[in-house]
Residue, then its C-alpha position, 0 to 999 in steps of 0.5 A: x232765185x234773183x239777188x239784189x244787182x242782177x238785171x231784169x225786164x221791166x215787167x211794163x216796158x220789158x228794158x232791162x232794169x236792176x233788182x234793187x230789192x228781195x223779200x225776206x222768203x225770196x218770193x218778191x223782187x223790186x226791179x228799177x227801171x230805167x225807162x219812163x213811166x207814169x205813176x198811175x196807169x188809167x184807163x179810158x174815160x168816156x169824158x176824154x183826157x183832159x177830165x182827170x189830173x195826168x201824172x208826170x213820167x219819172x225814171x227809175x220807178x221800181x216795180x215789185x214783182x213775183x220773183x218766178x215771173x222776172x225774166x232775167x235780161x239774158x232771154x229774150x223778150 
């Protein structure tokens, strides 16, 4: 069971980040990273790059996850 200020890996980047949020059942975590990342993950197009708006990377984007998924940042990777 995670609680609000433990530490987790970003499930995208696998830094540690911080439990900033539980679910009310325990079953989901929002965990803040510290690393950049990009609001919406694309996928390839076939019309390159510059065809689709890019979005900013922004810090300490929080991630809700399943809490028997987060890895607490004392196991390794």
């Amino acid at each position: 069971m995670v609680k609000i200020g433990d530490r987790a890996r970003c499930p995208q980047c696998h830094e540690v980040g911080r439990v900033v949020w539980v679910s009310q059942d325990g079953k989901r975590a929002g965990i803040q990273c510290p690393g950049r990342h990009s609001q919406i993950s694309r996928g390839h197009s076939k019309f390159g790059s510059n065809a689709r708006p890019q979005t900013k990377p922004e810090k300490n984007m929080v991630f809700l996850m399943e809490t028997e998924i987060a890895t607490p940042a004392s196991t390794p990777r």
